[in-house]
N, C-alpha and C positions, 0 to 999 in steps of 0.2 A: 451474513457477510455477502458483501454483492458488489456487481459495478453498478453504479447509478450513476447518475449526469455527470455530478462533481467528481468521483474517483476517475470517471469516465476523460475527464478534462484536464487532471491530474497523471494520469498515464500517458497519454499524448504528449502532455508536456515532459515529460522526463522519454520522450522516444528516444533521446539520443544515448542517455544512461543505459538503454533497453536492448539498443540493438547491437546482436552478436554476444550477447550475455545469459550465462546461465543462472537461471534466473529460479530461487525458491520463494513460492506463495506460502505465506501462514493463513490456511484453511483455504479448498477451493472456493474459487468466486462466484459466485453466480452473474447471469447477466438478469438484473431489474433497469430496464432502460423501457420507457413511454412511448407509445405511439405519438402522442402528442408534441413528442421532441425531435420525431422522427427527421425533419429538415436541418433541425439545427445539426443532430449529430451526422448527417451526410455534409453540412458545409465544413465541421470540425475534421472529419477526415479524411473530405479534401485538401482541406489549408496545413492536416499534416502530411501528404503527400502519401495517403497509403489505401490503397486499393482494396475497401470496406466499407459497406456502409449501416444502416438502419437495420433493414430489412434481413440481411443475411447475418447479423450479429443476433440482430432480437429470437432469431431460427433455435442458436444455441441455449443449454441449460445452464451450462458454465462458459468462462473466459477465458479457456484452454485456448480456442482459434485464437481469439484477439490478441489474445500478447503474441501469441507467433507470428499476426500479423502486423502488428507494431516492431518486430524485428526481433526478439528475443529468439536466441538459440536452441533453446532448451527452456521446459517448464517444470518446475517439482512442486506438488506443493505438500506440506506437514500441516498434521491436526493430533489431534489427541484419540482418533479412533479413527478408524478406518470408513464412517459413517459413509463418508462422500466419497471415498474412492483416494482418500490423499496416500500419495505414495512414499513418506516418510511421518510414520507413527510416533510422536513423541508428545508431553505433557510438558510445556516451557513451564511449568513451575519446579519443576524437575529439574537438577543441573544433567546438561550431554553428558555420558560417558566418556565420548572423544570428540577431541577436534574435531571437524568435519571441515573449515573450513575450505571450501570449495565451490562457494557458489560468490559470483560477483556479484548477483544484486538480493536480498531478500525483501520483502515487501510486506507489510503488515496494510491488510486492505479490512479490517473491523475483528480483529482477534485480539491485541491486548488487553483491550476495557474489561475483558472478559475471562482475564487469569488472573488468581489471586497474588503471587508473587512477581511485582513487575519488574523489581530487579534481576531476578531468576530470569525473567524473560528477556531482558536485554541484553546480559550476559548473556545464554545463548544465543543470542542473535548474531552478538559479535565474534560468535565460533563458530559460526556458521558462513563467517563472511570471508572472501578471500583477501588477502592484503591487498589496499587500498581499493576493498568494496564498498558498493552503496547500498546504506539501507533505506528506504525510501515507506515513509508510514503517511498512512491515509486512517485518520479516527475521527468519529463522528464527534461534533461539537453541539449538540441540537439538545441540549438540557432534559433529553429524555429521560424520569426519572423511572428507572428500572431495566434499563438498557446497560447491561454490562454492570462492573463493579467501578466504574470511573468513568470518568470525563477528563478530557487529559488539557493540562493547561499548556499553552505557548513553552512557557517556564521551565517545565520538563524537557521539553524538546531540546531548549536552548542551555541550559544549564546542569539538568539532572541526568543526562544520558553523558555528558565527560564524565561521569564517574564512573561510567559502563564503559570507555573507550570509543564513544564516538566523538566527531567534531563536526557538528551541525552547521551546516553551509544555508538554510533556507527556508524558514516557515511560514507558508502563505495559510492563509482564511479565505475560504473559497464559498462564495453568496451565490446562493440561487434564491434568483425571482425571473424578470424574463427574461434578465440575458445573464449568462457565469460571470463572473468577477475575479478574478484571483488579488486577493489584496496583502501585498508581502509587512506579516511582522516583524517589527523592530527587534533588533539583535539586546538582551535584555542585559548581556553581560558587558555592555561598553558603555552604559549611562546608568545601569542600576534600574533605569522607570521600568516601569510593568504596566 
């Protein structure tokens, strides 16, 4: 689990979701970011307006600074062990004990591919959120095969997560080659295509 270019591009874009929100991570991030991209992500954020760049991020282990300087108020994040230092212990295959709803935004940045029950998982997610929170999921689409236990299709996003109590507002395909791309998918429940 890590920031790299695309989650990197994907966070930025959601700054406005971000800032002044308490904010839980599923599993700390690490920062994997390139020297070789080293300009592009100082022009990213500049053009988001937030006083960071290359060099002082690629310094950190984790993404702890960076969201706090994309504006988030608070940062928690939950793993299933204590390995990285996450400071809420829990196995989402697991249902919560309680509500916890309390945190406005949760963020899945490469942990659901990776739990066996993903219902289990979304259902907590959405007790974990405060009323009228956003969850905001970043999963790798790259056909790796042996990378996690899924590959999550558009589909889900847009369709199989109301069953969980979300209402998906936005799912973009995000390309890297030389420049990011964000390319927004079609909402799959107003014409049926896929």
């Amino acid at each position: 689990m890590g920031i790299y270019m695309n989650n990197l591009c994907y966070v930025l874009r959601c700054k406005s979701i971000l800032k002044n929100a308490n904010v839980l991570i599923l599993g700390r991030q690490q920062i994997n970011l390139r020297s070789a991209d080293a300009a592009l992500i100082d022009q990213m954020f500049r053009n988001a307006d937030i006083d960071y760049d290359y060099r002082a991020c690629s310094l950190q282990s984790y993404a702890d600074e960076l969201f706090l300087k994309v504006g988030c108020f608070s940062v928690t994040y939950m793993d299933y062990s204590d390995y990285e230092s996450a400071t809420f212990i829990h196995d989402l295959n697991q249902p919560l004990k309680d509500d916890v709803a309390c945190f406005d935004v949760v963020i899945n940045g490469g942990t659901l591919e990776h739990i066996f029950n993903i219902p289990a998982g979304f259902l907590n997610i959405n007790r974990l959120l405060a009323v009228s929170g956003n969850f905001i999921a970043m999963s790798p689409g790259n056909n790796w095969l042996g990378h996690g236990m899924y590959q999550f299709s558009p589909e889900l996003f847009w369709t199989g997560l109301g069953s969980c109590g979300f209402d998906t507002q936005e799912v973009l395909l995000m390309l890297r080659n030389k420049t990011l791309k964000a390319v927004v998918l079609p909402d799959t429940r107003l014409d049926g295509v896929r």
